[in-house]
MIDRENBA-378198 format. One record per residue (C-alpha): x negated, y negated, z negated; residue number from 1; residue in three letters. Coordinates in nm, 3 decimals, decimal comma. Each point is the difference from the previous one (the first is absolute). Example, Ala and Ser with C-alpha at 12.3 -4.5 7.8 and 13.67 -1.06 7.14 Angstrom:
        xx        yy        zz     k     r
    -1,230     0,450    -0,780     1   ALA
    -0,137    -0,344     0,066     2   SER
//
This chain:
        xx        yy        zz     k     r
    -0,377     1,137    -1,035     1   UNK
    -0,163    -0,250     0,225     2   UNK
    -0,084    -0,347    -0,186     3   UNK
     0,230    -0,194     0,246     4   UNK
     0,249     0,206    -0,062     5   UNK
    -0,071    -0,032    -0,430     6   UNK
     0,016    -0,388     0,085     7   UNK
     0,292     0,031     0,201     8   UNK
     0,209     0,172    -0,242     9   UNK
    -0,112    -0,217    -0,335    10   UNK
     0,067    -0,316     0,231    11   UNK
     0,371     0,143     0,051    12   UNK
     0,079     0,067    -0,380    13   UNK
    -0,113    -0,358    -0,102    14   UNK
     0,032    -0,223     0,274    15   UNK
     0,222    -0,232    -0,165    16   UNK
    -0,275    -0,051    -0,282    17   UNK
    -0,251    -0,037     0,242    18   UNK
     0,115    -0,312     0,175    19   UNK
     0,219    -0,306    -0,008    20   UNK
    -0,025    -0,177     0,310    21   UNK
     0,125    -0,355     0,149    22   UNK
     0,210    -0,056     0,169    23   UNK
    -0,013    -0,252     0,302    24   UNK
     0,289    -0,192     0,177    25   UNK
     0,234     0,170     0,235    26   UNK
    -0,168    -0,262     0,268    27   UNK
    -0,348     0,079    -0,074    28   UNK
    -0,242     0,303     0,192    29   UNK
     0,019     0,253    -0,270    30   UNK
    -0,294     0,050    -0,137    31   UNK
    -0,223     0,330     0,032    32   UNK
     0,032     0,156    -0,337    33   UNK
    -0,264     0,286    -0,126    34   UNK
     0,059     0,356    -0,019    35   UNK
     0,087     0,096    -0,311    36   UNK
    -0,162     0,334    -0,004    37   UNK
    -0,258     0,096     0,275    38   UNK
     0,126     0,091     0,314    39   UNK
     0,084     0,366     0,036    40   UNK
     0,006     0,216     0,361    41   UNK
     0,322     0,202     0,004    42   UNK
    -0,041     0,265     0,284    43   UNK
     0,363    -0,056     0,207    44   UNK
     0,145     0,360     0,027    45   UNK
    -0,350     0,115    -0,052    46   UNK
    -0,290    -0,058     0,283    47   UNK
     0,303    -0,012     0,217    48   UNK
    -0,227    -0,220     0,268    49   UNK
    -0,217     0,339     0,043    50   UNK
     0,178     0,324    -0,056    51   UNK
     0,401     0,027     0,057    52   UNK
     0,212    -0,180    -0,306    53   UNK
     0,119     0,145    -0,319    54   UNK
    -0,249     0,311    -0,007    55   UNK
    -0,260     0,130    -0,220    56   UNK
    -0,301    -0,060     0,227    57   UNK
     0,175    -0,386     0,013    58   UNK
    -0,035    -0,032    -0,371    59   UNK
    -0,329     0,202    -0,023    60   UNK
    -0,171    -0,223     0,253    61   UNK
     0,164    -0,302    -0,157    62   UNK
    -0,154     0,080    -0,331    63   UNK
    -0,301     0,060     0,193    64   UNK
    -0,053    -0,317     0,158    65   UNK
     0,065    -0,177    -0,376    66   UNK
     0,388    -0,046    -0,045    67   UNK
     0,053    -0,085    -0,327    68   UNK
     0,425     0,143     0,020    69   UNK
     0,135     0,191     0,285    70   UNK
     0,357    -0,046     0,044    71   UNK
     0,264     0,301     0,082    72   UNK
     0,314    -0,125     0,145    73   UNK
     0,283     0,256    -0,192    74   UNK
     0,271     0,184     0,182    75   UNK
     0,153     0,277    -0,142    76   UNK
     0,098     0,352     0,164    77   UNK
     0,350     0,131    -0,046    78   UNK
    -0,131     0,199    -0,290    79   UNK
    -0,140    -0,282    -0,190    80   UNK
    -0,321     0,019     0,057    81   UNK
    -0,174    -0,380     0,042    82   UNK
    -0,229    -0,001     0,317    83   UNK
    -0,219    -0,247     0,143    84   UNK
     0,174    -0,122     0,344    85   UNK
     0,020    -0,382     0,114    86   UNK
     0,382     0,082     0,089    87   UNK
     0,212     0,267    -0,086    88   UNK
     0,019     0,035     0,395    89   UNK
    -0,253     0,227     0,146    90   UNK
    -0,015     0,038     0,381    91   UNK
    -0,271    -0,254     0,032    92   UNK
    -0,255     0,128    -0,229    93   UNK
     0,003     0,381    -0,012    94   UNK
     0,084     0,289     0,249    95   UNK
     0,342     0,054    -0,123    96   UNK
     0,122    -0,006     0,377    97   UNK
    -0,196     0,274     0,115    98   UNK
     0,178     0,232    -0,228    99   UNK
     0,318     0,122     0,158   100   UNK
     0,113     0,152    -0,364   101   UNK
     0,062    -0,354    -0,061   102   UNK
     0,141    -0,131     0,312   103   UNK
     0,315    -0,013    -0,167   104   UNK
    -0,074    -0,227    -0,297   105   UNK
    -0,083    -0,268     0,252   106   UNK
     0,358    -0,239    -0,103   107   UNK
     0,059    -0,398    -0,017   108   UNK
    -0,025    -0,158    -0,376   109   UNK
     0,055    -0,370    -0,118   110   UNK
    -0,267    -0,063    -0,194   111   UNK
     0,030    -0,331    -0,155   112   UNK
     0,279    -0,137     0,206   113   UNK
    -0,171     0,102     0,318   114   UNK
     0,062     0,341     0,223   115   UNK
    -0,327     0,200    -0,015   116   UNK
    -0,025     0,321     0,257   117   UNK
    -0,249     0,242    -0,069   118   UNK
    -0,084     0,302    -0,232   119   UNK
     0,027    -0,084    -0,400   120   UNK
    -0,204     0,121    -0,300   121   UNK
     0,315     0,025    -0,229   122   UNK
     0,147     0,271     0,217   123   UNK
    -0,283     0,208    -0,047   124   UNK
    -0,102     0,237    -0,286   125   UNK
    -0,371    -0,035    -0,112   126   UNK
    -0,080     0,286     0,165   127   UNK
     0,109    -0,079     0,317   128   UNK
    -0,180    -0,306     0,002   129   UNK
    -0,346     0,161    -0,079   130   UNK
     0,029     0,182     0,337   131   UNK
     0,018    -0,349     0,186   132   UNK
    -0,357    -0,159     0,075   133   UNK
    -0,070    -0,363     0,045   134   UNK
    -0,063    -0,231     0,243   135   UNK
    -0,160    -0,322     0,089   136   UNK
     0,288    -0,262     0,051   137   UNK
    -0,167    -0,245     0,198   138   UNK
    -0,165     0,215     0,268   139   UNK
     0,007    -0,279     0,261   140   UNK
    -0,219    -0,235    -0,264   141   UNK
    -0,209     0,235    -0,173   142   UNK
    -0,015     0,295     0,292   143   UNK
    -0,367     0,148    -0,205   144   UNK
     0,235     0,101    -0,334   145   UNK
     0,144     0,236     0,231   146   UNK
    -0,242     0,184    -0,037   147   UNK
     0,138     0,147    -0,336   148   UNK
     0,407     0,034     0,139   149   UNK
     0,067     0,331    -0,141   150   UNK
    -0,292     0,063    -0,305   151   UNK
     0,200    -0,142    -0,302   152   UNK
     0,327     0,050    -0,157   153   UNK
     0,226    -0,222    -0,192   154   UNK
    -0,138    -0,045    -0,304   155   UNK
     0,222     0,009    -0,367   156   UNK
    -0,029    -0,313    -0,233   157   UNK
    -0,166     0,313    -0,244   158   UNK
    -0,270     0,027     0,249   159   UNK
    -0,052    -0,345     0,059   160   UNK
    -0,024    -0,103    -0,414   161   UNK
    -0,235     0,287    -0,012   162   UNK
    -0,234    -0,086     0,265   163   UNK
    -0,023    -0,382    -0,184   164   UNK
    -0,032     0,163    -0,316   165   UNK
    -0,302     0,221     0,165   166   UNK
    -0,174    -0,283     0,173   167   UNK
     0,036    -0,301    -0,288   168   UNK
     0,224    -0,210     0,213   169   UNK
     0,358    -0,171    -0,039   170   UNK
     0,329     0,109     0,165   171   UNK
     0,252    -0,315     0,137   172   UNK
     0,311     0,197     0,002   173   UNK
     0,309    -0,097     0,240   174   UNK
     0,363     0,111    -0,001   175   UNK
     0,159    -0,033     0,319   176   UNK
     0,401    -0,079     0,076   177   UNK
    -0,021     0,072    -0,392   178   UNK
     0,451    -0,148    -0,007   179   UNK
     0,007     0,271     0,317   180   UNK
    -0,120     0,281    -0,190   181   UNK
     0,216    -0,082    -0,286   182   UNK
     0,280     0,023     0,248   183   UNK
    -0,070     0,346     0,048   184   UNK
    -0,087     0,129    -0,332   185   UNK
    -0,357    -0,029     0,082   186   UNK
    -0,159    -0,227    -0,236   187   UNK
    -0,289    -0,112     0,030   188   UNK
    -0,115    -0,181    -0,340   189   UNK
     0,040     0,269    -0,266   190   UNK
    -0,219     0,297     0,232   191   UNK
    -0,249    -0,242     0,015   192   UNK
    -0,006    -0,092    -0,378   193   UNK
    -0,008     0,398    -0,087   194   UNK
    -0,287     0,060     0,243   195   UNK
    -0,236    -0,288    -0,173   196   UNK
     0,108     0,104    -0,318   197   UNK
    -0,096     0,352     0,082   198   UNK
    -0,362    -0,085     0,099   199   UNK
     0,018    -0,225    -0,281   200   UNK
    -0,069    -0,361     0,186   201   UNK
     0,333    -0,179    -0,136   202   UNK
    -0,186    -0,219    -0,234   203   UNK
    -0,089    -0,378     0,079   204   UNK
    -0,331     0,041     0,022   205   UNK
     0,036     0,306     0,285   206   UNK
    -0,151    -0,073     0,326   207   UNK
     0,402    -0,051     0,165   208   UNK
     0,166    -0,259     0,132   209   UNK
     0,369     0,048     0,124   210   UNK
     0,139    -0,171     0,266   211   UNK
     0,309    -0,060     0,208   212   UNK
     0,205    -0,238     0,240   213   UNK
     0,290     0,021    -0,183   214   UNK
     0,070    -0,146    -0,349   215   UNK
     0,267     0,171    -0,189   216   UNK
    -0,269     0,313    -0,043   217   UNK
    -0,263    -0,196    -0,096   218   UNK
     0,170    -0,105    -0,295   219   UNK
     0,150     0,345    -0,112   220   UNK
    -0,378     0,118     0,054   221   UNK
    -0,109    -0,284    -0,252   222   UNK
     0,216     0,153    -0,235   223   UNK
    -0,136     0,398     0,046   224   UNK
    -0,369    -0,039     0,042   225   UNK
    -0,250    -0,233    -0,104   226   UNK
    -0,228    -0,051     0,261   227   UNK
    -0,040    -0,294     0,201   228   UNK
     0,298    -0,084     0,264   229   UNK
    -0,057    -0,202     0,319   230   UNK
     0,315    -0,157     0,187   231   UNK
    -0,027    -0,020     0,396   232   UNK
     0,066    -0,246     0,199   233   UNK
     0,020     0,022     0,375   234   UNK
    -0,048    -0,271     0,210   235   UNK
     0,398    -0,072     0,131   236   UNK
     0,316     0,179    -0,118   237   UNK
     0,116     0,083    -0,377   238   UNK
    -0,055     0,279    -0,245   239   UNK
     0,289     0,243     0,150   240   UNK
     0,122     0,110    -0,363   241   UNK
     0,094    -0,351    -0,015   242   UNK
     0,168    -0,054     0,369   243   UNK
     0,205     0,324    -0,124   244   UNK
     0,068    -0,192    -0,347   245   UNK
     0,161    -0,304     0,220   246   UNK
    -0,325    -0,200    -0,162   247   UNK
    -0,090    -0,269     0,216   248   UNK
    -0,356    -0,061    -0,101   249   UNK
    -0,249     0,093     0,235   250   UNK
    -0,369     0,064    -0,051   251   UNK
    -0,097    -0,359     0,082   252   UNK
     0,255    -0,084    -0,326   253   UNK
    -0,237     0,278    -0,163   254   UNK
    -0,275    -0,209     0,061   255   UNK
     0,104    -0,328    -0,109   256   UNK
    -0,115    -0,055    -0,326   257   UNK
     0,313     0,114    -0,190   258   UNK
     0,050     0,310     0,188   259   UNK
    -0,423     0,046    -0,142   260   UNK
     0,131    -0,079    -0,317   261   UNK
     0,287     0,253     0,009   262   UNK
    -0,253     0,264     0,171   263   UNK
    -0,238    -0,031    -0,290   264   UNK
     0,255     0,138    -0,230   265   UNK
     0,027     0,376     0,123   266   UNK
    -0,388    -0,055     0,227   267   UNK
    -0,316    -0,066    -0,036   268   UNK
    -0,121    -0,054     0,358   269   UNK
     0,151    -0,113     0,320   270   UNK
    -0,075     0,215     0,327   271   UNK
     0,021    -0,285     0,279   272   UNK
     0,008    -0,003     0,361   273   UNK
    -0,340    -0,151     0,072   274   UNK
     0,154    -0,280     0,202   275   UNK
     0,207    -0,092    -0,309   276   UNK
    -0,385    -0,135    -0,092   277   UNK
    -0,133    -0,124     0,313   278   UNK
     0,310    -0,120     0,206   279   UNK
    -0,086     0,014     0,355   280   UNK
     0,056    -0,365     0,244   281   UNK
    -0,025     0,150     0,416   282   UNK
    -0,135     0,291    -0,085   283   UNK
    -0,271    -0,049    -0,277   284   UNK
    -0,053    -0,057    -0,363   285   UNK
     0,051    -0,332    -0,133   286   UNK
    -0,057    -0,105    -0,411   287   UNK
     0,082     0,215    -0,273   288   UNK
     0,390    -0,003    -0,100   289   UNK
     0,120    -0,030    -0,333   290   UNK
     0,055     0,350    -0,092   291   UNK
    -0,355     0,078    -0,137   292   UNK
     0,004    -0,300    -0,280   293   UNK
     0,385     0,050    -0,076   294   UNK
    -0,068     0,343    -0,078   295   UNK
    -0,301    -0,047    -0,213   296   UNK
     0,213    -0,249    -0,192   297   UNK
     0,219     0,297    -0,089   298   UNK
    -0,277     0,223    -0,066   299   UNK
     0,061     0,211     0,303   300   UNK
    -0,272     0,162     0,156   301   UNK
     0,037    -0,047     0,422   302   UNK
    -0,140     0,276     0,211   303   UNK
     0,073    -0,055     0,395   304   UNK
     0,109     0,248     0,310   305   UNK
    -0,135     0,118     0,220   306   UNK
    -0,356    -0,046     0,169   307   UNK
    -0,017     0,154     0,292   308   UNK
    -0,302     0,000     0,205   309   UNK
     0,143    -0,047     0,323   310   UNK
     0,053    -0,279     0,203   311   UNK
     0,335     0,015     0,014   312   UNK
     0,061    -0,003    -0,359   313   UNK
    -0,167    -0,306    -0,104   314   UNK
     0,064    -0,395     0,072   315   UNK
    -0,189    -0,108     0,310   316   UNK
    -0,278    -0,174    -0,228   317   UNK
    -0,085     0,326    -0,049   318   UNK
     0,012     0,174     0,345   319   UNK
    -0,316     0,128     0,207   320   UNK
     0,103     0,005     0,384   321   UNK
     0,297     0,015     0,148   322   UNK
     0,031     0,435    -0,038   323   UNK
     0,333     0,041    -0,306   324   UNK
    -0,182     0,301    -0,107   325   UNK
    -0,359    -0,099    -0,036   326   UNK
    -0,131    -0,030    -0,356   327   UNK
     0,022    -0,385    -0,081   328   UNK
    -0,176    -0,208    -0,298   329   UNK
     0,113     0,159    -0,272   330   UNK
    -0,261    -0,073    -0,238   331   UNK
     0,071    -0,377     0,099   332   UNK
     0,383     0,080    -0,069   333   UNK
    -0,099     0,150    -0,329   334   UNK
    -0,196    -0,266    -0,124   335   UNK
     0,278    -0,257     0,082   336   UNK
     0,273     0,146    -0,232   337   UNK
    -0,313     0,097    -0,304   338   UNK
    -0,086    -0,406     0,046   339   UNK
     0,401    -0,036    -0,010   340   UNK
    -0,021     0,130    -0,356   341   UNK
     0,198     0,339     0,032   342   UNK
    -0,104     0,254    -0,187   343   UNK
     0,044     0,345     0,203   344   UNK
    -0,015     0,086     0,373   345   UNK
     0,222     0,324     0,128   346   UNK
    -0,183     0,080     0,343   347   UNK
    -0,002     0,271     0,258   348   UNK
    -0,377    -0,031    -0,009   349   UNK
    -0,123    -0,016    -0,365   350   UNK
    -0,375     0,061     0,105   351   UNK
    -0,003    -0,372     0,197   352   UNK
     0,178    -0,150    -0,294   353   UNK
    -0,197     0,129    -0,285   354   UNK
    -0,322    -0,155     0,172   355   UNK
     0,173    -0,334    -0,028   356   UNK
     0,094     0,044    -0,367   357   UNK
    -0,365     0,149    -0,092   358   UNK
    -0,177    -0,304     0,196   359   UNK
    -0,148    -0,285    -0,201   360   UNK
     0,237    -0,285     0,071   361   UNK
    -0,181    -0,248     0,203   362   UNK
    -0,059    -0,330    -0,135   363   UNK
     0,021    -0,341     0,165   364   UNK
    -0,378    -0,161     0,028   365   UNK
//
């Protein structure tokens, strides 16, 4: 196991010892609060900035490049087999259209209140889906991972706790549309609990951090595994198990700090849309928000999403030229939300962001 990811996980399991922080006045600048573990690189569905998403070689290079977790998005296949997939929708990154035997499974789904076209993983057997090969989903902004359309395919959650196992690193687990799957007999939570207990990395101190958007999961999870659990929060909208629920709290309510204060009691992290910590005023970053010192006053860890290297992912502080798809300052961006005080970065480009977090921190003369 990497040391940042050692630090990482001891931070998690006594956070609330470790700190008790001011607080400030509602009308005040919040002030930048410390880490309160060192920063750890979470490679975002793999080295996905290099080789296509949600593949072996994505993880591998990830690792490679100094990741301390690599995080597999879960889907399951009609079977019930947990695979690593941003969306259970997968037209856009394998060849599933170029196989006619499967010209028919293309169909219309609501997928958390919204109509989704395409071809799905839960009407596929496992076997099926091992003859499909991925590829790169942005072609258009990263035409060079191209290169590898067609080499891998989708990889099980097995494969992917093995190859962290193997290579000493962390795995940031995701369920995806987990109230969907429940809806049809698919769940998520309890294949995913037998699969780390079967490779034996259920424990607290195991290299695993679960995550999700939605809440109701999160808390059944809390009571199944011990490992540390990290709530999502997106930047607009609300967690969709509780838009289903009739709950009217969105995740900015998450964020005040009483919905931090109810999160702490089934989490141990927050997952936060990285302009949740630097709010952007025309187009660039202005002072650190709140949400880094509120959640440290809970004892909640606060890893943000997603660095992207280019241009057109970052606020225009940021930006190199006017081209959306040439690479941008991220190692500027990086250092911004470290001297914001989070303490993990998910990025499509853990190689850039790992020389941030491994660079002596300058100091002012």
């Amino acid at each position: 196991m990497t040391s940042r990811t050692s630090l990482a996980l001891a931070g998690v399991l006594a956070a609330t010892a470790l700190v008790t922080i001011p607080t400030t006045s509602a009308a005040a600048t919040p002030a930048v609060e410390p880490s309160l573990v060192d920063p750890v690189v979470i490679g975002h569905r793999g080295a996905s900035g290099y080789r296509p998403e949600h593949t072996l070689a994505a993880y591998e290079l990830a690792i490679e490049q100094g990741a301390d977790y690599i995080e597999p998005d879960l889907v399951s296949t009609k079977d019930g087999v947990l695979v690593a997939r941003h969306e259970n929708e997968i037209g856009g990154t394998t060849d599933v259209a170029d196989h006619p035997e499967f010209a028919g499974r293309r169909t219309t789904k609501v997928i958390d209140g919204r109509p989704v076209t395409g071809w799905f993983t839960e009407d596929f057997t496992y076997k099926e889906l091992r003859t499909l090969r991925a590829k790169e989903r942005l072609p258009q902004v990263r035409p060079d991972n191209t290169a590898y359309d067609g080499q891998e395919r989708i990889p099980t959650l097995d494969e992917v706790i093995k190859l962290a196992r193997r290579e000493g690193v962390g795995i940031y687990p995701e369920t995806k549309h987990p109230t969907y799957f429940d809806s049809i007999g698919l769940s998520l939570e309890e294949p995913l609990v037998a699969a780390l207990e079967k490779r034996h990395w259920a424990d607290a101190d195991d290299p695993v951090i679960i995550q999700s958007f939605e809440t109701g999961n999160l808390r059944e999870l809390d009571t199944l595994i011990d490992v540390p659990i990290a709530q999502l929060i997106d930047g607009s909208g609300a967690p969709y198990d509780l838009v289903a629920a009739g709950d009217p709290r969105t995740y900015t309510d998450l964020l005040t700090p009483a919905g931090l204060a109810e999160i702490a009691t089934y989490a141990d992290g927050v997952g936060v849309n990285k302009d949740r910590v630097l709010p952007r005023t025309g187009g660039a970053t202005t002072v650190p928000s709140a949400v880094v010192r509120d959640a440290h006053a809970e004892g909640l860890i606060v890893h943000v999403w997603t660095l992207r290297r280019e241009n057109q992912f970052m606020a225009t502080n940021f930006r190199i030229g006017s081209d959306p798809n040439a690479p941008g300052d991220i190692a500027a961006e990086a250092r911004a939300f470290l001297d914001a005080g989070v303490d993990g970065i998910v990025s499509d480009n853990p190689d850039l962001v790992v020389a941030v977090v491994d660079a002596p921190v300058p100091h002012a003369a």
